[in-house]
C-alpha positions as CSV (number, residue, x, y, z in Angstrom):
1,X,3.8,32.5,11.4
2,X,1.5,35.3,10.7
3,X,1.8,34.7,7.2
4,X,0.5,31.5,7.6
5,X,-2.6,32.4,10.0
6,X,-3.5,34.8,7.2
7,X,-3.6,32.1,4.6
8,X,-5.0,29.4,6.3
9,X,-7.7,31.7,8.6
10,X,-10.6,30.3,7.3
11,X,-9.0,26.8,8.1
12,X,-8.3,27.5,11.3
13,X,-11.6,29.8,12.1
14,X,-13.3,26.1,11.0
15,X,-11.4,24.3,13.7
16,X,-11.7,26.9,17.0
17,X,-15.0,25.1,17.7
18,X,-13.7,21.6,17.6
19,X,-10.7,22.9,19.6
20,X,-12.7,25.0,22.2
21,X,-14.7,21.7,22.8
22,X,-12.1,19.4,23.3
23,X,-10.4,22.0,25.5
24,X,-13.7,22.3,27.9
25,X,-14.9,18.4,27.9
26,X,-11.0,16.9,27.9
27,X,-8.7,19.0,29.6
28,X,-10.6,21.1,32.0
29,X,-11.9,18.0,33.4
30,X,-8.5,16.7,34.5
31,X,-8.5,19.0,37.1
32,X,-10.7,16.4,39.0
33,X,-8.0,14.0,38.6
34,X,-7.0,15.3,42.5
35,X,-9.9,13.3,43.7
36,X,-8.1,10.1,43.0
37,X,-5.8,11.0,45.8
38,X,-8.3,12.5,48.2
39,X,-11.3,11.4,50.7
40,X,-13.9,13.2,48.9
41,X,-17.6,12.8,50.3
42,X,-20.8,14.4,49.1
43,X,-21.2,17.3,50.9
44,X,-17.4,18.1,50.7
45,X,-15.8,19.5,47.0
46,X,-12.6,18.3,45.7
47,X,-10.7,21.1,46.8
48,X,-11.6,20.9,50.6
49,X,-11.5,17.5,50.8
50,X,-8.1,15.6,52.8
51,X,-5.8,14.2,50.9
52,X,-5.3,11.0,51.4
53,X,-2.2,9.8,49.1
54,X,-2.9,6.4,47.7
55,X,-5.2,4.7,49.9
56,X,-8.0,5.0,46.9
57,X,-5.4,2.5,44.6
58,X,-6.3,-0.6,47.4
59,X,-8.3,-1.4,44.5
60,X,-5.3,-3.0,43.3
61,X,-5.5,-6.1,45.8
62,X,-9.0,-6.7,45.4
63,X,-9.4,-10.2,43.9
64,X,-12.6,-8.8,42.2
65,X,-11.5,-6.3,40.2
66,X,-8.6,-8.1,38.4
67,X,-11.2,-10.7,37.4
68,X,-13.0,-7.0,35.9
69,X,-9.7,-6.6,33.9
70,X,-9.2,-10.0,32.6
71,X,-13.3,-9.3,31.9
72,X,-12.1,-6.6,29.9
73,X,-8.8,-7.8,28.1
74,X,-10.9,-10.8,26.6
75,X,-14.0,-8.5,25.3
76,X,-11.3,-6.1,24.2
77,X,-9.0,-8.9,22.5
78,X,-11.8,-10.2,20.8
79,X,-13.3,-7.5,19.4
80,X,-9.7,-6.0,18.2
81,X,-9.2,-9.3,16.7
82,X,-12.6,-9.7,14.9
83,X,-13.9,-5.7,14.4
84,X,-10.1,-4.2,12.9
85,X,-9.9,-6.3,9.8
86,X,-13.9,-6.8,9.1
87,X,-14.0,-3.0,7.7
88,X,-10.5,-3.0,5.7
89,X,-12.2,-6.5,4.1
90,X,-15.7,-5.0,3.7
91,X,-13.9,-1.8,2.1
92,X,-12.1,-3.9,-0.4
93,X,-14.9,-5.8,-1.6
94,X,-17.3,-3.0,-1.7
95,X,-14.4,-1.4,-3.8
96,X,-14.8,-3.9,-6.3
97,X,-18.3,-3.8,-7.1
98,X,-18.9,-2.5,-10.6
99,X,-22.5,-1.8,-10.4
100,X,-22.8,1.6,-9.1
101,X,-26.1,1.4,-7.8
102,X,-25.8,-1.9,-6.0
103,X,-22.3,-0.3,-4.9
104,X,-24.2,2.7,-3.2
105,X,-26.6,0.2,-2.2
106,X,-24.4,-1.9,-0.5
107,X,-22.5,0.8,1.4
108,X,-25.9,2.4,2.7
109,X,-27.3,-0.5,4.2
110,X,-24.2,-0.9,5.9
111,X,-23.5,3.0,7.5
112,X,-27.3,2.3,8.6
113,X,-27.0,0.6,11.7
114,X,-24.0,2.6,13.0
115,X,-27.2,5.0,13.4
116,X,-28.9,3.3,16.1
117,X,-28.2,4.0,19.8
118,X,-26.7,0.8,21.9
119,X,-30.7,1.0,23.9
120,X,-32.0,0.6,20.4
121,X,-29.7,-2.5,19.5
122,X,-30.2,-4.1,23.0
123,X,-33.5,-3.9,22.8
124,X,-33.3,-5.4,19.2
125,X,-31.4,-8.4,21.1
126,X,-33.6,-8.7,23.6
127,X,-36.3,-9.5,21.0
128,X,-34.8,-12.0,18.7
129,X,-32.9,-13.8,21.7
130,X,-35.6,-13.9,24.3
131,X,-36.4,-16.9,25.6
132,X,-40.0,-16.3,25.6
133,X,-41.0,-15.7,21.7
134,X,-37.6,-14.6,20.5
135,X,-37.5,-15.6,16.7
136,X,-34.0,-17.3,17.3
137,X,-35.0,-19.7,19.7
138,X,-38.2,-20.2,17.9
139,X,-35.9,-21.2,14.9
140,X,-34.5,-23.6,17.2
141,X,-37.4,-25.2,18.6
142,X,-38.5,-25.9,15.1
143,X,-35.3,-27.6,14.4
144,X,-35.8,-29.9,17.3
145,X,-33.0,-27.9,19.8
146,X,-33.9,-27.0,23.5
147,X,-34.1,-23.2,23.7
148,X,-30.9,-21.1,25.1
149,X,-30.6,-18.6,27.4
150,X,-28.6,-16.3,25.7
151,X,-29.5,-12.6,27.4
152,X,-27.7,-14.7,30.8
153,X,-25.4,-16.9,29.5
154,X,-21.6,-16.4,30.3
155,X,-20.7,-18.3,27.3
156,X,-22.9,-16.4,24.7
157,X,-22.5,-13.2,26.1
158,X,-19.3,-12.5,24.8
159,X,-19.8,-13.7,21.1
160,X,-23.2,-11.4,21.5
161,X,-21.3,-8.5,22.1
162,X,-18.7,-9.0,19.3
163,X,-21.5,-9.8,17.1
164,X,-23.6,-7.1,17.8
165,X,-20.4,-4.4,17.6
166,X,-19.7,-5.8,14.2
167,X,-23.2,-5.4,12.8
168,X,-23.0,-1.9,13.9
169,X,-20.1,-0.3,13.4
170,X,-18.1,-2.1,10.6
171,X,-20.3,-0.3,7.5
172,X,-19.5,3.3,9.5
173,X,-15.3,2.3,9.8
174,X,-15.0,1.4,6.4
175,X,-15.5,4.8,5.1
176,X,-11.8,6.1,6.5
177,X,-10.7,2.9,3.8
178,X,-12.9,3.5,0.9
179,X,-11.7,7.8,0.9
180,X,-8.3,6.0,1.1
181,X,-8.7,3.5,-1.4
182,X,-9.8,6.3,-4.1
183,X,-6.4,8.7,-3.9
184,X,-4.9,5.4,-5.4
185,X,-3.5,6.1,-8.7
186,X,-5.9,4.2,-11.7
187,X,-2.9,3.5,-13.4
188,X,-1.3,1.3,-11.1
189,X,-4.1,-1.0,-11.4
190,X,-3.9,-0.5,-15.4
191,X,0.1,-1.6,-15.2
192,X,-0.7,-4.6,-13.4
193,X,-3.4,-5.4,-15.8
194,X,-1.1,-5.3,-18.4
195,X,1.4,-7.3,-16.7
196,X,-1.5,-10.4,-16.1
197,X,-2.5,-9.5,-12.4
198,X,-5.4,-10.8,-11.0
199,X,-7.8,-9.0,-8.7
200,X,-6.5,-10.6,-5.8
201,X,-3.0,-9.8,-6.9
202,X,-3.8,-6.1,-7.2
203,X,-5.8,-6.3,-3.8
204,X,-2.6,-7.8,-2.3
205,X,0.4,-5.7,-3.9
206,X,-2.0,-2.0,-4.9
207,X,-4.6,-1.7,-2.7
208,X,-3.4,-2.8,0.7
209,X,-0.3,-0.8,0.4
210,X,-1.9,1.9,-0.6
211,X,-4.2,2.4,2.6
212,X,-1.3,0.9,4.8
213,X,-0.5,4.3,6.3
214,X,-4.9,4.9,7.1
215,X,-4.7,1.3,8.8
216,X,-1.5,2.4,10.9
217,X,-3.7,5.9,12.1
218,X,-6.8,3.9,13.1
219,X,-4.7,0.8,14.7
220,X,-3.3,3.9,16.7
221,X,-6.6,5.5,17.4
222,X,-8.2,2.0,18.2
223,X,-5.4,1.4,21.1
224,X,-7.5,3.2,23.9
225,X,-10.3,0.5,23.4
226,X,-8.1,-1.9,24.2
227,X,-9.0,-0.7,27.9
228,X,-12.8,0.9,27.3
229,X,-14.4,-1.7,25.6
230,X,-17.7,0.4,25.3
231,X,-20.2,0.2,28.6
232,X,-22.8,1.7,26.1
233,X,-22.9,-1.6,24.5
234,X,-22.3,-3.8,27.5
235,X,-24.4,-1.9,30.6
236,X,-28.1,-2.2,28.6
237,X,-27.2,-6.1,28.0
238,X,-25.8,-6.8,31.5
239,X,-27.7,-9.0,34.1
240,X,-27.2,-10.6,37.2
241,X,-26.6,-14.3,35.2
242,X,-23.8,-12.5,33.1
243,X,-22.2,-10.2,35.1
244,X,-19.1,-12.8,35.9
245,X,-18.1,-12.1,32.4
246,X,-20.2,-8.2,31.6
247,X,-18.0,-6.8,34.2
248,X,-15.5,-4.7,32.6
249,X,-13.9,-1.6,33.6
250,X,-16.5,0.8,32.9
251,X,-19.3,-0.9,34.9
252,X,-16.8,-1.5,37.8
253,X,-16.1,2.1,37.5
254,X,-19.5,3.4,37.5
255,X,-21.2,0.7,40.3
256,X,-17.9,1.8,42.5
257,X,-18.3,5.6,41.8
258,X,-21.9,6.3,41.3
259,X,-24.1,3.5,43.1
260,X,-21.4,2.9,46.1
261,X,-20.5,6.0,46.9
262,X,-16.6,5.7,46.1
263,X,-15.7,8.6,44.0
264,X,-11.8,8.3,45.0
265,X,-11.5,4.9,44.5
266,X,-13.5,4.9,40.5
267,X,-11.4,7.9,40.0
268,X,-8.2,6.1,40.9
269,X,-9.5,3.7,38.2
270,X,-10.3,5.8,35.6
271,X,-6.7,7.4,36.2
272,X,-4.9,3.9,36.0
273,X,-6.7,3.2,33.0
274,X,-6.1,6.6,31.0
275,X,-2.7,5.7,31.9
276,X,-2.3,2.3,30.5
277,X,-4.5,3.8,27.3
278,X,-2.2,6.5,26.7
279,X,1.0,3.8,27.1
280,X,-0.6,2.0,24.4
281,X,-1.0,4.9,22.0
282,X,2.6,5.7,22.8
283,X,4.2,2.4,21.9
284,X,1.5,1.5,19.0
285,X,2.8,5.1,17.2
286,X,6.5,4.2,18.0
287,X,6.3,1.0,16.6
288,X,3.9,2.4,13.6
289,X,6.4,4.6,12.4
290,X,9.1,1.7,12.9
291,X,8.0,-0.7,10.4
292,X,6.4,1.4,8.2
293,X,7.2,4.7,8.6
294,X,3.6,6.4,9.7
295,X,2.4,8.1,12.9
296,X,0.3,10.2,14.2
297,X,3.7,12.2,15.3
């Protein structure tokens, strides 16, 4: 064991930081777990405070806050469905691009948005979908449409936020595939090309096996947004005419917790929901390493 700290020291003295952070922000924290189970007051601490067993989980038989989870399964759904494959598809195309200038191009003007902050985007949003001078519904007008509401419609709201998560983030996730996509052997690609294989042919029977195992570790590490869904996105585009379908988990959580007043009860959430997200992780990796043979463990 000491052999190895010796050899790999620099290694390690490069990761104490990273460690020592996730040790103060994720684990210390979960010592306030306690207030899910306790009548805790301003005025009062968490350790002071009565218990009170699980009178804070009557969440559970609130009619309103399973309509917040089926709020949250569809945004999650939706994004899972349309945001996991967009970067493995925008990494395989970028891949094949010849040019290396339009390649670098391509792949900067892609990371680029992933640099904004969620205000920044929603505020981008709020420009081009406004009702009053937003270019989209000026495009509209001058097609002969009625304007549309979108900022407070429960039917656009959803596609906005899919949208809007795509534009972002898909340039940034498709760097995990590209780094993958280059520790592929060149002369697997040469053998096919002597055997008559098309680029799709190599795409399908090279390329996607070769990243297979970096698409099992991010389907893993995606599982938790299954249940956080991202109120950094969704909190800035919220409303009063949207909130039937903006109100996920996080902004229950936070209006419950921080505007009402009910720290047990938004803890007891936030508990049942790291729960459910670690459950997820669990049975993703299990099944991961099932069909496929890769894990994070």
């Amino acid at each position: 064991m000491f052999a190895r700290l010796t050899k790999y020291r620099w290694q390690y003295t490069m990761i104490v930081p990273a460690v020592v952070l996730l040790f103060l922000f994720s684990y210390v924290p979960m010592v306030g777990i306690q207030v899910a189970f306790k009548d805790f007051h301003i005025g009062l601490t968490m350790w002071n405070s009565p218990w009170v067993g699980f009178e804070n989980f009557s969440f559970l038989q609130d009619d309103q806050f399973w309509v917040v989870v089926g709020n949250t399964l569809y945004i999650a759904v939706l994004k899972f469905v349309f945001g996991f494959p967009a970067p493995i598809i925008l990494a395989l195309l970028i891949n094949e691009l010849r040019h290396t200038g339009f390649k670098r191009f391509v792949q900067s003007v892609s990371y680029l948005p992933h640099f904004f902050s969620w205000i920044v985007v929603a505020y981008m949003l709020q420009s081009l979908l406004t009702l009053d001078g937003g270019i989209v519904n000026q495009l509209i007008v001058n097609m002969g449409g009625e304007p549309v509401f979108f900022l407070g419609s429960t039917e656009w709201f959803r596609p906005m936020i899919v949208a809007s998560g795509l534009w972002k983030e898909v340039g940034w996730n498709t760097i995990l595939y590209l780094a993958a996509i280059t520790t592929i052997d060149p002369q697997l690609y040469e053998a096919a090309k002597v055997e008559g294989a098309g680029k799709l042919a190599q795409m399908r029977s090279i390329t996607l096996p070769g990243i297979l195992p970096t698409i099992s570790i991010v389907l893993i590490l995606s599982m938790p947004s299954l249940i956080a869904v991202g109120m950094d996105q969704i909190y800035p585009l919220m409303n009063p005419a949207n909130q039937p379908v903006a109100d996920v988990l996080d902004t229950y959580i936070l209006r419950s917790g921080l505007q009402q007043g009910y720290f047990g009860m938004a803890t007891a959430v936030g508990l049942l929901s790291s729960i459910v997200s670690l459950i997820l992780v669990l049975c993703t990796n299990q099944l991961s390493r099932k069909f496929n043979g890769e894990g994070l463990w």
